[in-house]
N, C-alpha and C positions, 0 to 999 in steps of 0.2 A: 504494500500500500504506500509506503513511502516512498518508494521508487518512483510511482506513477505520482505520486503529488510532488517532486520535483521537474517529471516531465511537464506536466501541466505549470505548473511555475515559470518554465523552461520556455513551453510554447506562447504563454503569455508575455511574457517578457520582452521575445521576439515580435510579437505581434505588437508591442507598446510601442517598438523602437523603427520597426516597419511607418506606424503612425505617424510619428515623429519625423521621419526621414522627409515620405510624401510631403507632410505640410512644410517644413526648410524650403521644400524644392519646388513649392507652390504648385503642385502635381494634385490637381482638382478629379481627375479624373482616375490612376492613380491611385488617388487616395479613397474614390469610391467603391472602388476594386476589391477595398478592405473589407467592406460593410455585405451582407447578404444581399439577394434581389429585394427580397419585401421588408427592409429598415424600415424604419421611424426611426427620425431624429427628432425630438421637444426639444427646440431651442427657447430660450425663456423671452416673452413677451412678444412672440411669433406665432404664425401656423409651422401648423405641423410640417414637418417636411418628408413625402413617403419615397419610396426604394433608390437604387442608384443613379437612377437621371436624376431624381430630385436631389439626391446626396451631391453627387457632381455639382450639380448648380448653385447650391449652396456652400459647397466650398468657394468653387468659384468666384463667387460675388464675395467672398469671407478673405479671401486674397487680394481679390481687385479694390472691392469699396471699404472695406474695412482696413486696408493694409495689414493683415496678418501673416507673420512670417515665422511663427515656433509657437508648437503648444506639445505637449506630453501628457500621456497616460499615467495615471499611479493606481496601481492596482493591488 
């Protein structure tokens, strides 16, 4: 059991830093690659945002208008 909850540790990690890389590299699309077909995103005092074309696009705009350039997962 502990073996497998270092792998999962392991994979999460990776998946944090994959995160991370995409948004650096302003990779809108990329970055939606990460998320399943049918996400939801609740961004706060917004609509909803549903699957990866919508994920895409709001990165998207989260790069462009917002100028965001670094965010991280802490899991």
């Amino acid at each position: 059991m502990r073996e497998m909850n270092e792998k999962v540790k392991e994979a999460i990690a990776k998946a944090n830093m994959k995160f991370s890389e995409k948004v650096r590299s302003g990779d809108a699309e990329g970055l939606a690659s990460l998320y399943t077909e049918d996400t939801v995103l609740l961004p706060p005092n917004s609509a909803r945002v549903v699957g990866r074309t919508g994920t895409k696009e709001f990165w998207g705009s989260a790069f462009r208008d917002l100028g965001i350039k670094d965010a991280s997962l802490k899991t």
